[in-house]
C-alpha positions in Angstrom: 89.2 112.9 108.3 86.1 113.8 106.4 84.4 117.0 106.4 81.4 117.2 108.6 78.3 116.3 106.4 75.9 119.1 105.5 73.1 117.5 107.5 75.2 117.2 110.4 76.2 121.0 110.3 72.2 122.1 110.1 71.7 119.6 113.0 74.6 121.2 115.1 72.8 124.4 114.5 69.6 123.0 115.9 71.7 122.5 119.2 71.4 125.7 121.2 67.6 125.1 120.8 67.9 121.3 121.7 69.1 123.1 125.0 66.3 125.4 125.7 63.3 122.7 125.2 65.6 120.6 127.7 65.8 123.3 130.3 61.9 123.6 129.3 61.5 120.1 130.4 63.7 120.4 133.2 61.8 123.3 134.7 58.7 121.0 134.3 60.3 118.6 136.4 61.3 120.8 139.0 58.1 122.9 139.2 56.4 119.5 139.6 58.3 118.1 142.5 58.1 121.8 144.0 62.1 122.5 144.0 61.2 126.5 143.9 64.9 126.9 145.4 66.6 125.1 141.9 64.0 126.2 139.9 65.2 130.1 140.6 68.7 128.8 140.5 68.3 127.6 136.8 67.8 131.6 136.0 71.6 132.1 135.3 71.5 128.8 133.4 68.9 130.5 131.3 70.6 133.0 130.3 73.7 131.4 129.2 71.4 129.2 127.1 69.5 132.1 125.2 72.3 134.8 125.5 73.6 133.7 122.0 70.7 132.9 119.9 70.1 134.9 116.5 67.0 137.1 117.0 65.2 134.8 114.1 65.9 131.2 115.0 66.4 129.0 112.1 63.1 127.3 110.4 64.2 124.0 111.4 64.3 125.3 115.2 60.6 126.0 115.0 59.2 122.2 116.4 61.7 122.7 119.3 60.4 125.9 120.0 56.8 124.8 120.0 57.4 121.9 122.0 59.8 124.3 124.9 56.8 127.0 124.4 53.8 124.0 125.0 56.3 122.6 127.9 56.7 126.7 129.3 52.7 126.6 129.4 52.5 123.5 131.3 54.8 124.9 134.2 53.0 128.0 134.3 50.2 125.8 135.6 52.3 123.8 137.6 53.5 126.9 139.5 49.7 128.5 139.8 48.8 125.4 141.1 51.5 125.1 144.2 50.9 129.1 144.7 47.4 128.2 145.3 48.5 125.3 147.5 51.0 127.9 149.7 48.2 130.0 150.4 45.3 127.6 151.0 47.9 126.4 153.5 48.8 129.9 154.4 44.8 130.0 155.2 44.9 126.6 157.3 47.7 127.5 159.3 45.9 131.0 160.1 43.0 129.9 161.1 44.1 127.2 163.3 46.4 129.9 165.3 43.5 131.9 165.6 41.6 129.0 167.0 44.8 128.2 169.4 44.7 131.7 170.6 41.5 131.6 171.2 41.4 128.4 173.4 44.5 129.8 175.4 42.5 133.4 176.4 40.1 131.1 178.1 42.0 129.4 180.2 43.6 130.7 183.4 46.7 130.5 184.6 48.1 128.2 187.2 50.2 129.1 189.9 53.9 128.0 189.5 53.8 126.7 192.9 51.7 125.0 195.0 50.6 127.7 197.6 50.0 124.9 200.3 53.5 123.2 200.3 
């Protein structure tokens, strides 16, 4: 068999890095459809990913990274977004208790049982 090329070895290198703009764009996904649960869950997978990387990643690494970091951004917003979502419905269901409460004080309550039968 034939040694592996030299362009294939530096592209091998560029695979640990292949894997952290894909989780990027996996936590995208997930943020988006508002899986919170398997978002969290990829944590672990997150640190199997990065646990090995050198602390300088290679040059060639340096568009994956830019694309995971722009992709990171993007899911920060996502996830602002669905907190402010959670509360405004937080705020909805709140006030419509309230107003449930307050229409129940008002009204009086009936006797069980029909006092004449």
């Amino acid at each position: 068999m034939n040694a592996p090329s030299e362009a294939h070895t530096a592209d091998t290198g560029l695979d640990p890095y292949r894997a952290v703009l894909q989780h990027a764009e996996l936590e995208l996904e997930l943020a988006g459809r508002g899986e919170l649960g398997a978002l969290t869950a990829l944590g672990m997978r997150w640190e199997q990913i990065t646990r090995d990387l050198p602390p300088t990643p290679p040059a060639a690494a340096a568009s994956l990274l830019e694309m995971a970091l722009l992709i990171h951004q993007r899911t920060h917003v996502e996830l602002l977004r669905l907190r402010e979502a959670l509360q405004q419905d937080m705020l909805t269901s709140g006030r419509a208790r309230r107003t449930a409460q307050g229409y129940s004080g008002s009204l009086h309550p009936r006797p069980r049982l029909d006092a004449s039968a």
